[in-house]
N, C-alpha and C positions, 0 to 999 in steps of 0.2 A: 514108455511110461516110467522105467525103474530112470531113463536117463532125467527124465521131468524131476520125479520125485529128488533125486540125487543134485540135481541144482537148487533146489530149492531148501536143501537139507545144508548145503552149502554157505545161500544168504540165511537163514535162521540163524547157523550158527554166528556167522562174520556179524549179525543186528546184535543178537546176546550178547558176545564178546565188546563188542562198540559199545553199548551198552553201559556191560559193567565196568571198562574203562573211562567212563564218563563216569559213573557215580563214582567211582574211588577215587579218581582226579577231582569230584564235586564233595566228597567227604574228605578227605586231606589237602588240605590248605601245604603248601609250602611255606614256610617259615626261612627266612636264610639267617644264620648267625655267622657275624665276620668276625673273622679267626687274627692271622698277623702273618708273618715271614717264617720262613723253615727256621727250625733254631731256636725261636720262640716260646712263652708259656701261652700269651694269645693263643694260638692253633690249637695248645693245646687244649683249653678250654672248651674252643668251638666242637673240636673231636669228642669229647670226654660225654656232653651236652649230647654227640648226636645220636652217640653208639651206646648210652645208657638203656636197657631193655626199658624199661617203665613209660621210658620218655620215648622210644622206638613203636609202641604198643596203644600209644593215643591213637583214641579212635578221628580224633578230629580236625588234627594237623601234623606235620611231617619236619624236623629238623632238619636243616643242609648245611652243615657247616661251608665257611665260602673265608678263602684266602684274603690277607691284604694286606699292605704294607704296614701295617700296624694304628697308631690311637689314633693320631692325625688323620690319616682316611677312613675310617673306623666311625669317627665323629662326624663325616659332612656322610657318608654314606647314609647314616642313619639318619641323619636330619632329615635327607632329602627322602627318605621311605627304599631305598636301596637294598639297606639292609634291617631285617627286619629290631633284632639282637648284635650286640658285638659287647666286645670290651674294647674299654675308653681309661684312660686315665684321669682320676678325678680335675688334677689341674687342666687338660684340656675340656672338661665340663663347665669348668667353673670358665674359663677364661673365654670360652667357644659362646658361653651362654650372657658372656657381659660385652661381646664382639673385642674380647684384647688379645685374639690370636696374634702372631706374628707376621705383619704384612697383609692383615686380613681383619676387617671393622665388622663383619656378618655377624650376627647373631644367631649362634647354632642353638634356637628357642626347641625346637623339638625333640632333643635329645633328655628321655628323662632315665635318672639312675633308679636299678629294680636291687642291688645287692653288692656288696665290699667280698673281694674275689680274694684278695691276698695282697700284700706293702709290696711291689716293687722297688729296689733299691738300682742306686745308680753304681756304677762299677768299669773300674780304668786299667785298664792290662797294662803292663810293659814287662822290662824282659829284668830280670833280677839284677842285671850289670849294668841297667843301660842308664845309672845316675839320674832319673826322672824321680822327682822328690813329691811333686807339686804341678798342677795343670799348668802354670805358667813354666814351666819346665820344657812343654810342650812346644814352645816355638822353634819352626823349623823344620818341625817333623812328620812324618808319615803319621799319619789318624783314621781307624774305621770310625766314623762318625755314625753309626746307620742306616738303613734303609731310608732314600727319600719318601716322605708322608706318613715316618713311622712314628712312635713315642720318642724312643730312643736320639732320634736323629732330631728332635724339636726341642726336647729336653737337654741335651748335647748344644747345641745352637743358643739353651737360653743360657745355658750355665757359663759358657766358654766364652758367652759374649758379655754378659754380666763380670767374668775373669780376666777380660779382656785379650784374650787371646785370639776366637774364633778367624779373624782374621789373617792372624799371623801362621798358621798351620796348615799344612797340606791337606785338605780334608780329602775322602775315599769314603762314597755314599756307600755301603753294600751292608747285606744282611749278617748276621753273629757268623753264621756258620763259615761265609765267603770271606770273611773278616780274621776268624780265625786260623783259616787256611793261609792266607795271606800273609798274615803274621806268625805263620812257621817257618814261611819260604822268604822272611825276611823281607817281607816288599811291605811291612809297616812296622812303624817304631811302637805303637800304642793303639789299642781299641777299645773302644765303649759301647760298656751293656746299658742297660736299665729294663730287665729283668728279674725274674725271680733267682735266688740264687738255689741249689748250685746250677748253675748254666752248663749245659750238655758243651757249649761253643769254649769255654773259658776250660773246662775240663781237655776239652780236645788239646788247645793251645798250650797247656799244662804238662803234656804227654811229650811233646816237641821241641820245648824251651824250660828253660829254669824263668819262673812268672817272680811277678812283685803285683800288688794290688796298692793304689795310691790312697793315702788317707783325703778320701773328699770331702769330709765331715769338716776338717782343719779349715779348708779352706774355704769353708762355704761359710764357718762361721766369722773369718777375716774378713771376709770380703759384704758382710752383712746382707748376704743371701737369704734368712731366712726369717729376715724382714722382711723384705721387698715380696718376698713368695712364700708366704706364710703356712699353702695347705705343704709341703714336705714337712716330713720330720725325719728328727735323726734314729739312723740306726748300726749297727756293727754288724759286720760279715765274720761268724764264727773263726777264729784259731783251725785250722784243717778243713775247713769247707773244701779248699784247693791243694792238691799237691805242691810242698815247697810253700806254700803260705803258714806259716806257723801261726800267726800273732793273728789277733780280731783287726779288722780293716773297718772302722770307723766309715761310714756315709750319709747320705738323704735317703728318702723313699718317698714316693707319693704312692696314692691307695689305686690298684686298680680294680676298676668297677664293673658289673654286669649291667648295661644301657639296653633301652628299648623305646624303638619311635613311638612319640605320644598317641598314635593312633592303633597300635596293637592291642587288639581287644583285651580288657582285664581280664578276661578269666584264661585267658592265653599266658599271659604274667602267672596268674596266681597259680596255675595249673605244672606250671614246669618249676616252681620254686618251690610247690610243695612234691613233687618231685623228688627235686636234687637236695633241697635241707629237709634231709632224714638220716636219721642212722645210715642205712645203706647205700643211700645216694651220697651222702661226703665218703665214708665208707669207698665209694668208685671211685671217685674225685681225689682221692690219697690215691688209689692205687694209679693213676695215670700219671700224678706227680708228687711228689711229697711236699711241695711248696703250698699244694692247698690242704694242708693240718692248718691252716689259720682261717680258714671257711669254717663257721659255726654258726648256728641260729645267734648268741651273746654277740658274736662282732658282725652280724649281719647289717649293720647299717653303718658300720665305721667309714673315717674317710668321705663321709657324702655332704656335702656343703650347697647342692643343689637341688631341687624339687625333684621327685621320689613318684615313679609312675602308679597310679591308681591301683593298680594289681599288687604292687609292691607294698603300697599303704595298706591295705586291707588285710594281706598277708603277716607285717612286721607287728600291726597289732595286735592281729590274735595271738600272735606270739609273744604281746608283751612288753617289743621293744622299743614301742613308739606309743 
């Protein structure tokens, strides 16, 4: 009898337990938000977003931040419902959403912007001696272009080829941090961010070599770059951002954005955005990086040139800003 009673004490428990793993699996929804490459402010985002208590505490779905080569994958993931959230850069919204990606006519139509994350600026290492003035300087030489399918490395690709260079350079797809490394141990003459500044990876590279940062602003405006691409605008990299960089380094920036597939229920939008734009949720968002002090409810809609997810419109107008 006690051996009866004791199997049965057994299955009760293992039903209960199955059970209550089904409804907590049936009350939290996964969410995935794509992050970018180690090195990155992407990841950071994704992480900041997952491990916020308020947003960890939703009774109704669950954050997973999720890796990827940055805005170019970033953008078809979310299209296609892969990822639920990511950051995208505005110009691949705009261009993904009019099919003028590069080598690619689709229309990334499901990608809607929910909020202006922070300007990423573009940014070109070389080595203090190494007489590189000018991306056309560049011919010949060793380049971290990137991660392939990242922002960085599309954005890289558009400028360089707009410069007319892209061809004439040894390009070296790999991510900031691999890039950096590389470019201590002397196996590349130059690397490019487009990132927030200051870069954990350009810091690193700073520590190793005597740096120079290129004026990309100069040439962007020669070469009538921001005509043709009109969502960048110009911006300067502080006098001391980098060790050995004295002087402001003039650049572009395009905005990057908080994206979410048009199918993610609005009050899932509205519910993480009121969230994170609070006092204490930017508040956590500084303390992850400093680059997001430009995350405010006032520039919450900056940079956004394309249709604004449902959750997000409802949200920006109680706020005011729409």
């Amino acid at each position: 009898m006690n051996k009866v009673f004791g199997v049965m004490s057994v299955i009760c428990l293992s039903m209960v337990m199955t059970f209550a793993t089904a409804t907590d699996s049936h009350a939290k929804k996964r969410i995935v938000f794509g992050g970018g490459p180690a090195g990155g402010t992407f990841q950071v985002v994704a992480n900041a977003i997952q491990v916020y208590k308020p947003v960890k505490e939703m009774a109704d779905f669950t954050v997973k931040a999720q890796s990827s080569a940055g805005s170019v994958e970033n953008l078809r993931k979310v299209n296609s419902g892969k990822s639920d959230f990511a950051t995208v850069y505005s110009g691949h919204v705009y261009l993904g959403a009019n099919g003028m990606m590069k080598n690619d006519t689709k229309k990334y139509e499901n990608v809607m912007a929910v909020a202006f994350l922070y300007g990423a600026p573009a940014q070109l290492v070389v080595r203090a001696d190494s007489g590189i003035k000018s991306v056309k300087d560049l011919a010949g030489k060793k380049v971290g272009v990137g991660n392939a399918g990242s922002g960085a490395f599309a954005n890289c690709e558009l400028f360089f080829t707009h410069m007319g260079v892209w061809d004439n350079i040894k390009r070296n797809a790999m991510g900031y941090n691999d890039a950096a490394a590389a470019f201590g141990n002397k196996q590349l003459d130059a690397f490019w961010l487009f990132t927030a500044f200051p870069s954990g990876a350009v810091i690193m590279a700073a520590q190793t070599n005597d740096i120079a940062m290129i004026d990309l602003e100069a040439d962007a405006i020669a070469s009538g770059f921001f005509e043709k691409y009109p969502y960048f605008s110009k911006l300067s990299i502080p006098a001391g951002t980098y060790k050995g960089v004295d002087t402001a380094t003039p650049s572009f920036q395009d905005s990057a954005l908080w994206v979410a597939n048009k199918d993610v229920p609005e009050d899932v939008v509205y519910k993480l955005l009121e969230a994170i734009y609070t006092d204490k949720g930017l508040a956590h968002m500084v303390g992850q990086k400093t680059t997001f002090k430009q995350m405010s409810i006032k520039n919450g809609v900056n940079g956004i040139v394309t249709p604004m997810h449902p959750g997000a419109l409802k949200f920006w107008k109680e706020k005011g800003i729409l």
